[in-house]
N, C-alpha and C positions, 0 to 999 in steps of 0.2 A: 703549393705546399708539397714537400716532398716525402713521398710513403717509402720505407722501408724494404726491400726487395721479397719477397712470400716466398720462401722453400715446399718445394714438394716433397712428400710423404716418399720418396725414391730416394731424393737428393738428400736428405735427412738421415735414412738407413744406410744409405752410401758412405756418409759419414760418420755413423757411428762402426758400421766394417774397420774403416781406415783409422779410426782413433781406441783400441780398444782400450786403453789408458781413461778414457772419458770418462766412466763412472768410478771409477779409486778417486779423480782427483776431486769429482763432484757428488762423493758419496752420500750426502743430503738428499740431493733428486732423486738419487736411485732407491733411496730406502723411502722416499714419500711419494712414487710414482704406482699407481692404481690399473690395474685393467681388470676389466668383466671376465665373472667367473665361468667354466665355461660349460658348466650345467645349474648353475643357478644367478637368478637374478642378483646378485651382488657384485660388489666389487671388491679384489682382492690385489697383495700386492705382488710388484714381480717377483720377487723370490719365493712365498708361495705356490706362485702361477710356473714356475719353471720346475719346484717339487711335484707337482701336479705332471705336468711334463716327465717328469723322471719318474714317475709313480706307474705313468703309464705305459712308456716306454720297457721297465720293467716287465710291468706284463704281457706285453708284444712276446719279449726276450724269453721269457719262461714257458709261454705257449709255442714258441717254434721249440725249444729245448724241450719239452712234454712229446711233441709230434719225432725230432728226432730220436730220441732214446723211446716212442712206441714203434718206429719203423724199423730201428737197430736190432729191436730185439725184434720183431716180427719176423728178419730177415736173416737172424741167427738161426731161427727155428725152422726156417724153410734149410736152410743149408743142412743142418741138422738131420732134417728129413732127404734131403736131397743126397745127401753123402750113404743114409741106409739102404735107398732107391739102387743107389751104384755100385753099394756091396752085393745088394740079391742078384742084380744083374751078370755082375762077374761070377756069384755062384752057383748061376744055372748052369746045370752040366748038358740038359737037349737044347739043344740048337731048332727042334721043331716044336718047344714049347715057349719058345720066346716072346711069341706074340700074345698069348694067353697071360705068358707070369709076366709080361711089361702090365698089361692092363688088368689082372688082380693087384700086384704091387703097388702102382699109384692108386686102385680104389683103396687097399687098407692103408698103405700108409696118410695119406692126404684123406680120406674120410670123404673120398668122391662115388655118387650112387650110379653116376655111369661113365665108362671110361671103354671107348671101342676101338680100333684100330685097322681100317684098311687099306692094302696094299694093291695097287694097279697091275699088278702084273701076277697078282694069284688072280685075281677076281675080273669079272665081264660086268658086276654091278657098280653101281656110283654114276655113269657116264658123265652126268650132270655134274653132281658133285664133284668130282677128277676136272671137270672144264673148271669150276668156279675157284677150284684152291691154283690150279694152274694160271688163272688169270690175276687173282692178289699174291699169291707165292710168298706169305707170311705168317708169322700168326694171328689169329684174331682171336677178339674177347667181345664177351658185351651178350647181348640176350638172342635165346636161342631162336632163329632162322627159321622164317614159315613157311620157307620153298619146300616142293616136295620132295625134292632130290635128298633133303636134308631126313626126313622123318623118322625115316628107317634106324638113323642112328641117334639120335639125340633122345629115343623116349619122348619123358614129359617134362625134359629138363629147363628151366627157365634161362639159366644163362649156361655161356660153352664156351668153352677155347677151343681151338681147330688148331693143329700145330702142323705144319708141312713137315714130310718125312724124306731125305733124299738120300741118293748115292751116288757119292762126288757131285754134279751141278746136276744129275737130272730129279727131277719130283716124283720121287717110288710110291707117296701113300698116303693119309695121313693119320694123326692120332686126336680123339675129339675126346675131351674131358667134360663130364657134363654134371651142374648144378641144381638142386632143387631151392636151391636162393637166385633172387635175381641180382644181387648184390657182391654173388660170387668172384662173376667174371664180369667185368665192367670195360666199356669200349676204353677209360680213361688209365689203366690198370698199366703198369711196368710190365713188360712181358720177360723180362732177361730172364727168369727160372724157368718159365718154358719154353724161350728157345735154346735153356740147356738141355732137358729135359729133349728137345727133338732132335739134339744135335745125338746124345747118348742114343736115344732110339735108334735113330741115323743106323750110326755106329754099332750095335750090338748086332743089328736085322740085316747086316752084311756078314752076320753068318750063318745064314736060313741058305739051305738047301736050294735050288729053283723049282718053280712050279708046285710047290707045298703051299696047302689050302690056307686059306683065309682063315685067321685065328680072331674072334674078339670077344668082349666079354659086354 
């Protein structure tokens, strides 16, 4: 007796890829075809089951759209503040108060409870610290550092960004902005506004006098 050849569940989807005409011409099946709902015990049909599909897909769409337009505008507001930062900057008229009004500046404008800034070649402290930024030679984020080299300048702040400060390629210093959220500075964080922010630093602290004392706040 001769059986019928059995299609597999591949060979089947394969073929309906290649015939997309299939269901216009057998539109009966496709409006009496059933599948499980897919949070409840029923059965529903597919054009339900593919609004469902689009229902959720939807809300995929509007939750990345919510996240872009709160990162757009987060990141309006940082420019915002960023662009005031590089007016006071240009309007400091001493050149030996730079290092003071860079770190009052970003604590009022940014609403940071410590912001400190030192320079290797005013200062004989840090040793440690000067080894560890010279070994990552980046910025870093994320929760504040329980070496001892670190203590001195972070307070009791819970999380820090540490910004490298240079002139031209060598590493002059650096500048540590520091949180009393740990949520502030986060190891997972975009760093691109603070490594404008070190680049401006950079830039402005090439015009400090030499051997003029260690300024921080």
């Amino acid at each position: 007796m001769d059986t019928a050849p059995t299609l597999s569940a591949t060979q089947i989807a394969e073929f309906l890829k290649t015939q997309p005409d299939f269901f216009q011409q057998y539109a009966d099946i496709f409006a009496g075809m059933t599948v499980p709902h897919p949070q409840h015990a029923k059965a529903i049909s597919l054009g339900e089951r593919q609004i469902l599909v689009l229902r959720e897909k939807n809300k995929y769409l509007d939750k990345q759209l919510n996240t872009l337009l709160h990162n757009a505008r987060r990141n309006e507001k940082i420019n915002q503040l960023l662009h005031q930062w590089y007016c006071r900057m240009l309007a400091e008229p001493s050149e030996q108060a730079l290092p003071t009004h860079i770190c009052h500046s970003l604590q009022d404008i940014f609403e940071l409870p410590i912001c400190k800034l030192a320079l290797w070649d005013q200062t004989t402290d840090y040793a440690e610290l000067r080894q560890h930024i010279q070994e990552h030679n980046r910025v870093y984020c994320g929760p504040a550092h329980s070496e001892a080299c670190w203590q001195d300048l972070q307070d009791n702040a819970l999380s820090v960004a540490t910004i490298p400060l240079f002139q031209g390629e060598i590493l002059r210093g650096v500048l540590l902005l520091g949180a009393n959220d740990a949520t502030r500075f986060t190891r997972d964080m975009d760093t691109t506004f603070l490594t404008q922010i070190g680049q401006i630093c950079s830039a402005t602290l090439q015009r400090l006098p030499a051997n003029t004392d260690e300024q921080t706040s």
